[in-house]
Phi, psi and omega in degrees: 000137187263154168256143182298097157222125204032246185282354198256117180279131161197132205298189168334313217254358183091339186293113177329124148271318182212168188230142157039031163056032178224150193249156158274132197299323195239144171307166136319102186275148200258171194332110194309146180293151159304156176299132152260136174321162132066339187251140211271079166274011177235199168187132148256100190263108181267139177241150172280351180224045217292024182237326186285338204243315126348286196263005156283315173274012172251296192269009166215359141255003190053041157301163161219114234256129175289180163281134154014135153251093192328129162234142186311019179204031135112162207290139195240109217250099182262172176229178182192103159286172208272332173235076142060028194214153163168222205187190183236157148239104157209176174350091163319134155249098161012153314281025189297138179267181174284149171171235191179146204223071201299127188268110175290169138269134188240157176270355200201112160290321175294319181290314148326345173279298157317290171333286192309324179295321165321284199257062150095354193270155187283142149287148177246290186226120176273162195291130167235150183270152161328138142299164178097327187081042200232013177114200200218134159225158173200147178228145180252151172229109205285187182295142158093004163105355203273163174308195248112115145275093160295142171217138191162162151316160165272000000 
């Protein structure tokens, strides 16, 4: 049950319902979490099927799935887990194979990128931003072929 103080509404637990007799049209989002370095918070599956591979990973991992997000190369199917990590499904791109693509985390997407390249990694995808304001990603392929994803600020 909320209480009266002054100008302010706020509930039980104390947390402000309206301010100054004006309600806010959207919450608030809370504070971006810190970067962790090194730790791998995404997966990406390009798929040759990315709807087939959607309802494959719902009935035999009990993923759960967001809407879609359109993108110019077709609907981008994330998933998200209780600790701040999960992934995408979408398209191979020709001659690109089916697979699967682990996103790090970084403080600098551009200097981690530089970096990578420096000591041997292939350019793939140079850092480009998120739409949305959701960050900067660019991916690489180090020596011996395997894939790489970055995620982080610019």
């Amino acid at each position: 049950m909320a209480t009266k103080k002054s100008a302010r509404n706020t509930t039980k637990k104390g947390v402000s319902t309206r301010s100054a007799g004006k309600r806010s049209s959207a919450p608030k989002s809370p504070p971006p979490r810190p970067i962790r370095p090194g730790y791998i918070s995404h997966t990406e599956l390009a798929s040759a099927n990315p709807l087939a591979t959607k309802v494959w990973c719902q009935e035999v991992l009990g993923w759960k799935f967001l809407e879609p997000v359109p993108t110019p190369t077709g609907p981008y199917h994330m998933w998200s887990f209780e600790n701040n990590s999960g992934g995408g499904i979408r398209s191979n791109n020709p001659p690109e194979n089916p697979g699967s693509i682990p996103y790090v985390e970084v403080s600098d997407i551009q200097a981690a990128f530089a970096k990578a390249l420096r000591a041997g990694a292939t350019k793939m995808f140079p850092p480009d931003e998120i739409p949305g304001g959701m960050g900067w990603i660019a991916v690489v392929q180090a020596p011996g072929g395997v894939v790489f994803g970055f995620w982080g600020p610019k």
